[in-house]
ROLUMTOR-892117 format. One record per atom (N, C-alpha, C): atom name; x, y, z. Coordinates in Angstrom, 1 decimal. Example, Ala and Ser with C-alpha at 12.3 -4.5 7.8 and 13.67 -1.06 7.14 Angstrom:
BEGIN
{"N", {13.2, -5.7, 7.8}}
{"CA", {12.3, -4.5, 7.8}}
{"C", {13.2, -3.3, 7.8}}
{"N", {12.8, -2.2, 7.1}}
{"CA", {13.7, -1.1, 7.1}}
{"C", {12.9, 0.0, 7.9}}
This chain:
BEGIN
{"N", {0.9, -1.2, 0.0}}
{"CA", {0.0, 0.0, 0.0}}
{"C", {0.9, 1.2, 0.0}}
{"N", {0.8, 2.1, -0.8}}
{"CA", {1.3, 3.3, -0.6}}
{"C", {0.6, 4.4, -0.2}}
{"N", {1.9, 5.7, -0.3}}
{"CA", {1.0, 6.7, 1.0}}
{"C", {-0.1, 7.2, 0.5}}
{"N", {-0.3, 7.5, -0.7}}
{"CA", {-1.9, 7.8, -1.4}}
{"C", {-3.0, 7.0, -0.8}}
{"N", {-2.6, 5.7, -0.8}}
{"CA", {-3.9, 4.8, -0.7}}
{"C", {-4.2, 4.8, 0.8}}
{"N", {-3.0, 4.5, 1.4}}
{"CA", {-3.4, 4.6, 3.5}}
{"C", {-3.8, 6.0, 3.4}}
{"N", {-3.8, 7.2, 3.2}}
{"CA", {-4.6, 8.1, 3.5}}
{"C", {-5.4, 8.1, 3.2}}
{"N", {-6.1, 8.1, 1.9}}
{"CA", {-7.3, 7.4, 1.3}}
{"C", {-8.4, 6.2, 2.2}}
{"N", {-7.9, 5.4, 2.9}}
{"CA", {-8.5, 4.4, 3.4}}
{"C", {-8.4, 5.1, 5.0}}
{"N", {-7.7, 6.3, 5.5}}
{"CA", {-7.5, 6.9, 7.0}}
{"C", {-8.7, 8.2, 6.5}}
{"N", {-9.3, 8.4, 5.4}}
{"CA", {-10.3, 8.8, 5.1}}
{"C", {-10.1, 10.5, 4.7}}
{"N", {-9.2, 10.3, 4.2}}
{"CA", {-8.9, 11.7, 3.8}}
{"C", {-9.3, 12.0, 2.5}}
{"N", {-10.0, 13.2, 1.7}}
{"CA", {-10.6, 13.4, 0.6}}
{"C", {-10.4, 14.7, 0.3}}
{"N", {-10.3, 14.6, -0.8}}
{"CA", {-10.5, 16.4, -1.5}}
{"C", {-9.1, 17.3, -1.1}}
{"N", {-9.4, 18.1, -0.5}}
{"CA", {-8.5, 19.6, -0.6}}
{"C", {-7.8, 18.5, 0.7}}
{"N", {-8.4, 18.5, 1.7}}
{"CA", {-7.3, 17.8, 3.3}}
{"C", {-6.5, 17.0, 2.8}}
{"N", {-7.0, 15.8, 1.5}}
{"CA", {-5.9, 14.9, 1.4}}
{"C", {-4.6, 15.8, 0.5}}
{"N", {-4.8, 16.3, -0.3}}
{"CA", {-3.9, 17.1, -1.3}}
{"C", {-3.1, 18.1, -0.3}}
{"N", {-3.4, 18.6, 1.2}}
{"CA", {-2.9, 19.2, 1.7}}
{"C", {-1.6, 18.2, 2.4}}
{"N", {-2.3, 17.4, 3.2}}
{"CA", {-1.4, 15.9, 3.7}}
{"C", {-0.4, 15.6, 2.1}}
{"N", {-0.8, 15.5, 1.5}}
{"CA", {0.4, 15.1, 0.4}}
{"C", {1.5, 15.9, 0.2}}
{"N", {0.7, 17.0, -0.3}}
{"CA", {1.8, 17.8, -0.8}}
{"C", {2.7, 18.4, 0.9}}
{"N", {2.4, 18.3, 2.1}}
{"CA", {3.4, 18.7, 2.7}}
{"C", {4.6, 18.1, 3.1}}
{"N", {4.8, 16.9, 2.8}}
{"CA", {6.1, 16.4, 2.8}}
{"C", {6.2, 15.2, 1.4}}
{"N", {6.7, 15.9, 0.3}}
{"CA", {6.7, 15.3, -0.7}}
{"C", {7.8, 14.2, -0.8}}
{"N", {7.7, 12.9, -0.8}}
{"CA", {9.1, 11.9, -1.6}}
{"C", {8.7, 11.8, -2.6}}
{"N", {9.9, 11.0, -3.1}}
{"CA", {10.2, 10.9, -4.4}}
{"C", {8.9, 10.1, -5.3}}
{"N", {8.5, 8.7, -4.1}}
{"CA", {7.6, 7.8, -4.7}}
{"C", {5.9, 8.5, -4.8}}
{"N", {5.8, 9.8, -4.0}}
{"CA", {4.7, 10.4, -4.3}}
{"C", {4.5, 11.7, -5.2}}
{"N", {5.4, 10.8, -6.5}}
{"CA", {5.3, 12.1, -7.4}}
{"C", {4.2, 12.8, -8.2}}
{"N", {3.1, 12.3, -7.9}}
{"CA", {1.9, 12.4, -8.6}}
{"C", {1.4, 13.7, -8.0}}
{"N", {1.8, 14.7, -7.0}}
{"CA", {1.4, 15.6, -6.6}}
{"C", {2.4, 17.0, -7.2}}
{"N", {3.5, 16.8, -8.2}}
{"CA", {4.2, 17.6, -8.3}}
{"C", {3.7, 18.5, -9.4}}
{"N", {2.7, 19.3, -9.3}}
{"CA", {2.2, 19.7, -10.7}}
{"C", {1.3, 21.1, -10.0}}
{"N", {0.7, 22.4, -10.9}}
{"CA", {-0.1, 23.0, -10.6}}
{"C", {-0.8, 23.0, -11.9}}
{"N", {-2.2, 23.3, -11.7}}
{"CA", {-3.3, 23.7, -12.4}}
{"C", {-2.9, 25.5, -13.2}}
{"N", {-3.0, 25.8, -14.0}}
{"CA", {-3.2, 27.3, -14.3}}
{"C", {-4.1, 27.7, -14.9}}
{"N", {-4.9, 28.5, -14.5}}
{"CA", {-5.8, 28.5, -15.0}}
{"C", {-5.9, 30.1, -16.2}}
{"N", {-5.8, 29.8, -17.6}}
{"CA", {-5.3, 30.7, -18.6}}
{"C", {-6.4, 31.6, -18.4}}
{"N", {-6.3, 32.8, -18.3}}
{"CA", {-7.3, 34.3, -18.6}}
{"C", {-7.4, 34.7, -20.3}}
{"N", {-6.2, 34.5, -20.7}}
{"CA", {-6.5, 34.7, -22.6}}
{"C", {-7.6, 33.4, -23.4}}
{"N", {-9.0, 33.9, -23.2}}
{"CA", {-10.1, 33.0, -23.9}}
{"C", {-9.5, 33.4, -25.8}}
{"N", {-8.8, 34.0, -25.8}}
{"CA", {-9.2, 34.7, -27.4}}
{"C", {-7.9, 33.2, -28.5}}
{"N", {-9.3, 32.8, -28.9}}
{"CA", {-8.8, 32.0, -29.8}}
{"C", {-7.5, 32.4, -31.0}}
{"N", {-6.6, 31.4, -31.1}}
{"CA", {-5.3, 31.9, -32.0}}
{"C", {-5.7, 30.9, -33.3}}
{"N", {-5.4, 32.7, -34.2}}
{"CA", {-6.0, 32.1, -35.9}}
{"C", {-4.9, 30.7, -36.3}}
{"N", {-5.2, 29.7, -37.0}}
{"CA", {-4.6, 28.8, -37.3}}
{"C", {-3.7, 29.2, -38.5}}
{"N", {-2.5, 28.9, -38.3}}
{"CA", {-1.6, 29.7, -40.0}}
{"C", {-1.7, 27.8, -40.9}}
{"N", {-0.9, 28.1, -41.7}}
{"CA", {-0.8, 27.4, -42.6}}
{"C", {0.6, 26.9, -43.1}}
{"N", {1.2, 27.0, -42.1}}
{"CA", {2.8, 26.8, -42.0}}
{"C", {2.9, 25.4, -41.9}}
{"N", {3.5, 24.3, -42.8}}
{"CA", {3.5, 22.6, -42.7}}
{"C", {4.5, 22.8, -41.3}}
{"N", {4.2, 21.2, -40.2}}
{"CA", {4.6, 21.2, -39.2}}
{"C", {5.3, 19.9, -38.8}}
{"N", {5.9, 19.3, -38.2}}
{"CA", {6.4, 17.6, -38.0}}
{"C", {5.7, 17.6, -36.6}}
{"N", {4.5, 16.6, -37.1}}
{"CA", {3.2, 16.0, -35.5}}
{"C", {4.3, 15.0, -35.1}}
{"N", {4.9, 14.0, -36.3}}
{"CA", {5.6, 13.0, -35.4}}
{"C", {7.1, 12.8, -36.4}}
{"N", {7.8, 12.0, -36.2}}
{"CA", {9.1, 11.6, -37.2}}
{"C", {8.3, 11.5, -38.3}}
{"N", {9.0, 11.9, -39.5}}
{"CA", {8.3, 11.4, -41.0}}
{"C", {7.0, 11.7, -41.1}}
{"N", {6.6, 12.5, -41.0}}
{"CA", {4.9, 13.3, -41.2}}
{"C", {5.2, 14.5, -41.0}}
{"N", {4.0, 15.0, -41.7}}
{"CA", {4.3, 17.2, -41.9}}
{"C", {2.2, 17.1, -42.2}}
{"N", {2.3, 17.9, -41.4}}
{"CA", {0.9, 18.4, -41.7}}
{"C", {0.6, 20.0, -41.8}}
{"N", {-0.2, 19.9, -42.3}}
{"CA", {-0.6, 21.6, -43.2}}
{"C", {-1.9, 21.7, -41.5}}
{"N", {-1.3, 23.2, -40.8}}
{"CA", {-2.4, 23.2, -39.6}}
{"C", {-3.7, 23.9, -40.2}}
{"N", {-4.0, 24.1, -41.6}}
{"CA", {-4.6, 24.6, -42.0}}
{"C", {-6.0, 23.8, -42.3}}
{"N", {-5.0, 22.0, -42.8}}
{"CA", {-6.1, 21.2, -43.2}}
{"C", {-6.2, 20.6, -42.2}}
{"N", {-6.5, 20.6, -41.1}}
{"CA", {-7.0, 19.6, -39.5}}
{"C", {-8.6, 20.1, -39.8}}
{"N", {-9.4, 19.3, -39.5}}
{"CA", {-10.8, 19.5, -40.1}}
{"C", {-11.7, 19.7, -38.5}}
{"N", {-11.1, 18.7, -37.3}}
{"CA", {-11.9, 18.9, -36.1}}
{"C", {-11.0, 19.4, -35.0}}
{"N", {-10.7, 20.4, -35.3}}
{"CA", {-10.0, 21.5, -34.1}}
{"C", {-10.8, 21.9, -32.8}}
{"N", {-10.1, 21.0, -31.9}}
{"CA", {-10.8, 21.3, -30.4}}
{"C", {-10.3, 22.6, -29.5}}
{"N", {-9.0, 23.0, -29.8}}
{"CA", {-8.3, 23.6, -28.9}}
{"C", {-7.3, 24.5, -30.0}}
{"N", {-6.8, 25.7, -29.6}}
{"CA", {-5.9, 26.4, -30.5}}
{"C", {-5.1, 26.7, -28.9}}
{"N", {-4.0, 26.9, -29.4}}
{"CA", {-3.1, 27.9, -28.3}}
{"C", {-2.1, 28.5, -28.8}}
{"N", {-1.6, 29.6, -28.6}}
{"CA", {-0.5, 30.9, -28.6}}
{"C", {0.3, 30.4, -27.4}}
{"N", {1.5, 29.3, -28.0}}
{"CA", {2.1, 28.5, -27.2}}
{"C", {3.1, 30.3, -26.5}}
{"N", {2.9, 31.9, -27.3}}
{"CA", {3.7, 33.1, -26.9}}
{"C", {2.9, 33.5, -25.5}}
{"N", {2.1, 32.8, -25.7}}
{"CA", {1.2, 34.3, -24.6}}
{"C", {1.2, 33.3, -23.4}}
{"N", {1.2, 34.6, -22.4}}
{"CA", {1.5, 34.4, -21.1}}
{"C", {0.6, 33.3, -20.6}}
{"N", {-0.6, 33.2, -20.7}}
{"CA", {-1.2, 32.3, -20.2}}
{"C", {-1.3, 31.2, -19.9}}
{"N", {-0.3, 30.4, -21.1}}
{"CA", {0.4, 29.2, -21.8}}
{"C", {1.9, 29.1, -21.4}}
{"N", {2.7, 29.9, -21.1}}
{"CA", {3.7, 29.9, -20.5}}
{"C", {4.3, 28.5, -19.9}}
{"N", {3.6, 27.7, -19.0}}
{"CA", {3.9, 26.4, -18.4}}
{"C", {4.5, 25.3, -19.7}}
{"N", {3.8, 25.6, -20.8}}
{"CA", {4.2, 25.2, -21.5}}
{"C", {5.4, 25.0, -22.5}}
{"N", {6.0, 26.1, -22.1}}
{"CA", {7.4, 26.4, -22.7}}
{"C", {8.5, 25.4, -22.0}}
{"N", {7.8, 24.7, -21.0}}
{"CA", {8.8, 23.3, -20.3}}
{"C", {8.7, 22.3, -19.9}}
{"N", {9.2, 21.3, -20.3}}
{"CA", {9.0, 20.0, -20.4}}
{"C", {8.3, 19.4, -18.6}}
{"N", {7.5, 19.1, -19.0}}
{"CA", {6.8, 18.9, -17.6}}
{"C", {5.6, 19.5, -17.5}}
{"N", {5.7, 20.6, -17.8}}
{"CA", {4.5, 21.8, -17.7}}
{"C", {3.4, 21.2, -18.4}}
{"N", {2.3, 22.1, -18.2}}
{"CA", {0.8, 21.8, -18.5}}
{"C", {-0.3, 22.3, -18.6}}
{"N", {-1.4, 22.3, -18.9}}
{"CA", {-2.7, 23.2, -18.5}}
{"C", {-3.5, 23.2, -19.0}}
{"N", {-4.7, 23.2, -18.0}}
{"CA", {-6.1, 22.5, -18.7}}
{"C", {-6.7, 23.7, -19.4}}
{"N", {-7.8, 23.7, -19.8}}
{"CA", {-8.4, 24.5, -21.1}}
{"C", {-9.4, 23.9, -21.3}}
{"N", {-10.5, 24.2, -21.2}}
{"CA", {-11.9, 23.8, -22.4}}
{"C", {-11.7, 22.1, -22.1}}
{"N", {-11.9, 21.7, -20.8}}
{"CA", {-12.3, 20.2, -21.2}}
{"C", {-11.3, 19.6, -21.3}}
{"N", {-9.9, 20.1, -21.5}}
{"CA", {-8.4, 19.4, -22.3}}
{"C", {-7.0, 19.7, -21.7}}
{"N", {-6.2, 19.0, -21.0}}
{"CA", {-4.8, 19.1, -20.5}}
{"C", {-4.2, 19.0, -21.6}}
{"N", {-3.1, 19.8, -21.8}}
{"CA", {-2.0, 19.9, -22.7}}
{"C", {-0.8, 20.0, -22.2}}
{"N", {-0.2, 19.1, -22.7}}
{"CA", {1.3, 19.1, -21.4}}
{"C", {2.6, 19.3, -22.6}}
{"N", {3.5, 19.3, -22.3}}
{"CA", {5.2, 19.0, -23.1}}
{"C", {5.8, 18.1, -22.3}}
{"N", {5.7, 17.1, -22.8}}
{"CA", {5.8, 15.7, -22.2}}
{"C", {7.8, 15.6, -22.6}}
{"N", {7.8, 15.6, -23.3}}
{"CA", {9.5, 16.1, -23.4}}
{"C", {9.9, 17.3, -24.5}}
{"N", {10.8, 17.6, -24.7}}
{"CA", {11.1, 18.7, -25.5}}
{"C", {10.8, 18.9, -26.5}}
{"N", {9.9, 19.5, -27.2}}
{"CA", {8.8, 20.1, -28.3}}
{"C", {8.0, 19.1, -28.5}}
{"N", {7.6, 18.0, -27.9}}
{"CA", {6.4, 17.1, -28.3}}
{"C", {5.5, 17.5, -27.0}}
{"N", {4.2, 17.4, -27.5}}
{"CA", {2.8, 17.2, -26.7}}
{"C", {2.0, 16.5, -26.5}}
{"N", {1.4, 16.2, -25.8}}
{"CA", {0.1, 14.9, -25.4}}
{"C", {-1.1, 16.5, -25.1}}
{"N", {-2.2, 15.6, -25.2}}
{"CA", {-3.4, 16.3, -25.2}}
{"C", {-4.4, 15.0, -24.5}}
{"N", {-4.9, 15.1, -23.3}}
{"CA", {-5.9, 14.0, -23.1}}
{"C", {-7.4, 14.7, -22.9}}
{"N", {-8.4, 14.1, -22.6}}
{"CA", {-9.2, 14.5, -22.0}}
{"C", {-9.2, 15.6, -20.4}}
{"N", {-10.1, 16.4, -19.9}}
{"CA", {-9.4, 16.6, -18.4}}
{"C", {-10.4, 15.7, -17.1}}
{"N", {-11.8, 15.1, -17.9}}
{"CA", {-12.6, 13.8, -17.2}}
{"C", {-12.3, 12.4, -16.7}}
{"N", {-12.3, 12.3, -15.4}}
{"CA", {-11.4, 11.0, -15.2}}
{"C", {-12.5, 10.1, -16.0}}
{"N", {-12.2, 9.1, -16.6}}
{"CA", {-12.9, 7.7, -17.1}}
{"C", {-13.3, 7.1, -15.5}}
{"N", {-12.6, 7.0, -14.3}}
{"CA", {-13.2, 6.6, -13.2}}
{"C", {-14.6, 6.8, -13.0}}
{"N", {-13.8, 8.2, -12.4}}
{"CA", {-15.4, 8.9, -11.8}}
{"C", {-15.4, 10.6, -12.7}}
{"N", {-16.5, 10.6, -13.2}}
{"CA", {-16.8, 11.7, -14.3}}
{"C", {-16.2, 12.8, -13.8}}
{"N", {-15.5, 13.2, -13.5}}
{"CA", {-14.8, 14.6, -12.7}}
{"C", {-13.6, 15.4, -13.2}}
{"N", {-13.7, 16.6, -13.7}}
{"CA", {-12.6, 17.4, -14.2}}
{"C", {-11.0, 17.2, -13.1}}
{"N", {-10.6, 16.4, -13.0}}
{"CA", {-9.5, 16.0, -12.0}}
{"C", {-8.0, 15.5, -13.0}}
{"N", {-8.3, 15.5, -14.1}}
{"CA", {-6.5, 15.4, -14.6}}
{"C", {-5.9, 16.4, -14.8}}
{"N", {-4.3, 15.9, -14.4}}
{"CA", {-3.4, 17.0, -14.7}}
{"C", {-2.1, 16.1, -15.0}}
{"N", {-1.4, 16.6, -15.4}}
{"CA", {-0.2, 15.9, -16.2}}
{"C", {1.0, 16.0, -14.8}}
{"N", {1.6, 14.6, -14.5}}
{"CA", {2.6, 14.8, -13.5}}
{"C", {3.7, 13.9, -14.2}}
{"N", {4.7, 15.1, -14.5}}
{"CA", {5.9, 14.2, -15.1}}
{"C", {5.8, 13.4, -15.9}}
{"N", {5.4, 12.3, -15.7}}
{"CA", {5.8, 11.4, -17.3}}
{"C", {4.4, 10.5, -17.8}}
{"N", {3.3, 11.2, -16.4}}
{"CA", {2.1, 10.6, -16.5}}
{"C", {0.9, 11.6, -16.5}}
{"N", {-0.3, 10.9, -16.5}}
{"CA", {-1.6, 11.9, -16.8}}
{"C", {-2.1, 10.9, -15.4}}
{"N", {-2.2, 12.1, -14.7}}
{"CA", {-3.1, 11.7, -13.2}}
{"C", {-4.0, 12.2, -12.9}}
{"N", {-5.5, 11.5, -11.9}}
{"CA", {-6.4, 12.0, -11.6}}
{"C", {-6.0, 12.4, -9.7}}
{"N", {-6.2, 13.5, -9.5}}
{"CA", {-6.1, 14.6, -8.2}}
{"C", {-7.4, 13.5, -7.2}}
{"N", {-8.2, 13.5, -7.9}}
{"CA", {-9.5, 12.7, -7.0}}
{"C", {-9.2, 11.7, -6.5}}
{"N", {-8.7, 10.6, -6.9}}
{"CA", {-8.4, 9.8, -6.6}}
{"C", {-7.4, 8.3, -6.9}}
{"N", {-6.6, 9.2, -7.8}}
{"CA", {-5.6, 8.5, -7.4}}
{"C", {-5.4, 7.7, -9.2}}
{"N", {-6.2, 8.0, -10.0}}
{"CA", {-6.3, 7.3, -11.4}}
{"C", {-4.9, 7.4, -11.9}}
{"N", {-4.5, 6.8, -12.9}}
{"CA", {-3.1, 7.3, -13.0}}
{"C", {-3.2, 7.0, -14.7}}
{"N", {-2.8, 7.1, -15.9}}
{"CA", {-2.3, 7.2, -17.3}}
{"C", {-1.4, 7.5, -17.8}}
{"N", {-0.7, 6.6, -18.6}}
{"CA", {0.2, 6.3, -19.4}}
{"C", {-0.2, 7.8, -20.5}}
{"N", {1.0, 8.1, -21.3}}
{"CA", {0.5, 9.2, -22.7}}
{"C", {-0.1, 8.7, -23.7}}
{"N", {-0.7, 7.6, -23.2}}
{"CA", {-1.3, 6.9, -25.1}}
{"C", {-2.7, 6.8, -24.2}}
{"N", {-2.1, 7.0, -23.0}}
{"CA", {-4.2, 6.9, -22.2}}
{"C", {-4.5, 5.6, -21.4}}
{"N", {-3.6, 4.6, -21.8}}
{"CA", {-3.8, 3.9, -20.7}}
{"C", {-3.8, 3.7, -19.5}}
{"N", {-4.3, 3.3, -18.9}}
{"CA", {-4.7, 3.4, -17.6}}
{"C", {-3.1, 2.4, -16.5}}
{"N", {-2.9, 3.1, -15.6}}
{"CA", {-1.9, 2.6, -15.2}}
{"C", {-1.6, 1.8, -13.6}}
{"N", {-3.2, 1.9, -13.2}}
{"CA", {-3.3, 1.2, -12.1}}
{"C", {-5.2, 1.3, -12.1}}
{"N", {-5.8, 0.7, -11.1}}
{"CA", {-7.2, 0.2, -11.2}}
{"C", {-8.2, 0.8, -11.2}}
{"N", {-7.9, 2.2, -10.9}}
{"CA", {-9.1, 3.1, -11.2}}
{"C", {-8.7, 3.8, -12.1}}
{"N", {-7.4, 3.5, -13.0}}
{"CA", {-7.2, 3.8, -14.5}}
{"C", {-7.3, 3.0, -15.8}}
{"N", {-8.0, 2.2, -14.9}}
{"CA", {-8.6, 1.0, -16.1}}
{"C", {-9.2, 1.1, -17.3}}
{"N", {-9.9, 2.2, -17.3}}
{"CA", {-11.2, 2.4, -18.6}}
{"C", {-9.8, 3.0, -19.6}}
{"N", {-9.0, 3.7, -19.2}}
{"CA", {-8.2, 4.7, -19.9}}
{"C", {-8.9, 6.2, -20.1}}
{"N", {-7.9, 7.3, -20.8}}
{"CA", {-8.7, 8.2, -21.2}}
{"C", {-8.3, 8.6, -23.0}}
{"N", {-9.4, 9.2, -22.9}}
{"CA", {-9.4, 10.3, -24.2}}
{"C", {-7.9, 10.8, -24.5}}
{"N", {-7.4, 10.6, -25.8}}
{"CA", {-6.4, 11.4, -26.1}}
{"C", {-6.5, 11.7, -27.8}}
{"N", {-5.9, 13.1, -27.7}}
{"CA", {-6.3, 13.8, -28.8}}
{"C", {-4.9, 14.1, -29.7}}
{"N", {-5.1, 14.2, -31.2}}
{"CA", {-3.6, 14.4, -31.6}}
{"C", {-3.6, 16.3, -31.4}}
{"N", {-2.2, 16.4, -32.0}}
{"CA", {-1.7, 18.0, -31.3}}
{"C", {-0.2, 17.8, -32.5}}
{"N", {-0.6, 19.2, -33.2}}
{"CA", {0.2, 19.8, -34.2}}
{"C", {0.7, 21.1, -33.4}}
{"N", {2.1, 21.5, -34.1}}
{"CA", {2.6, 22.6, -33.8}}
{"C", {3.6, 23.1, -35.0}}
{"N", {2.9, 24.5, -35.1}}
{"CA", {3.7, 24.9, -35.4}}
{"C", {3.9, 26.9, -35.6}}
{"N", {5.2, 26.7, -35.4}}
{"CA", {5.9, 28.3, -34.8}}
{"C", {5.3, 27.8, -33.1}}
{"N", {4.8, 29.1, -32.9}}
{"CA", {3.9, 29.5, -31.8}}
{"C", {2.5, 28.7, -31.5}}
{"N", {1.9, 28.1, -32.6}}
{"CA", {0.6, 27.6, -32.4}}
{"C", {0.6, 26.1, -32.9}}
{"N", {-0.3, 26.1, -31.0}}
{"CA", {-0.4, 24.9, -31.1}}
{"C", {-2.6, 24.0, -31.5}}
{"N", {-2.1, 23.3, -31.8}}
{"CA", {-3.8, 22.5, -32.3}}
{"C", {-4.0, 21.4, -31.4}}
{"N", {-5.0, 21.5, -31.1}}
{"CA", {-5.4, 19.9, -30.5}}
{"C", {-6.5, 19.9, -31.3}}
{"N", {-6.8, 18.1, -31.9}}
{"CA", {-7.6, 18.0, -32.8}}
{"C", {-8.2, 16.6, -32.5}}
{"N", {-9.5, 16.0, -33.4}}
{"CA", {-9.8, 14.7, -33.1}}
{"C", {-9.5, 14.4, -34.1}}
């Protein structure tokens, strides 16, 4: 059992348990190393038309993505977290992280557990704050209340703007 779950089972929930966590952080409870930001720039960024590399050997035109969920001005302040590998932030329904140096994951921000806006990207994983769900970047689920998996969405970039798309 680890320290998530004995507190969890000593009946701690919500804000108390995240407070017990985060005050004395180790290594093996890295699932709490992360903040939420929450962006004030609503103003959608026009999509250019500049071809972009989504993965090795592919180039996509951000022009022709047909179901665009998310735009971002990876320049403006609001997005900022994002300028480092680790960083993150939810938006409209959607965590966007930089999972390593200029690549992105996009998941859902609803746990598949329990219906609740509770993901946030911690280090090398997509975690639920509720309780404890944990996912892999392809969405798998990485322990038993991560079982259903989540939503993940692809994500072009290029220059400054980034797309999350279905």
């Amino acid at each position: 059992m680890n320290r998530y779950q004995f507190l969890k089972s000593m009946g701690f929930r919500g804000a108390a348990l995240m407070a017990v966590m985060t005050s004395c952080i180790r290594e093996e409870d890295t699932y709490i190393d992360a903040l939420v930001e929450k962006p004030t720039d609503t103003t959608p960024t026009p999509v250019t038309t500049t071809p972009v590399t989504t993965t090795p050997g592919t180039t996509t035109d951000l022009s022709t993505i047909k179901n665009p969920l998310l735009t971002l001005d990876l320049s403006a302040t609001a997005n900022a977290s994002l300028k480092t590998v680790g960083g993150y932030i939810a938006k409209s329904g959607i965590v966007v992280a930089q999972t390593s140096a200029g690549n992105y994951a996009a998941v859902t921000q609803t746990c598949s557990h329990e219906p609740k806006k509770k993901i946030i990207f911690n280090k090398t994983e997509f975690y639920c704050t509720d309780h404890g769900a944990r996912f892999d970047l392809t969405g798998k689920g990485l322990n038993s209340f991560g079982s259903k998996g989540l939503t993940v969405y692809k994500v072009a970039v290029s220059g400054t703007t980034l797309v999350v798309y279905s």
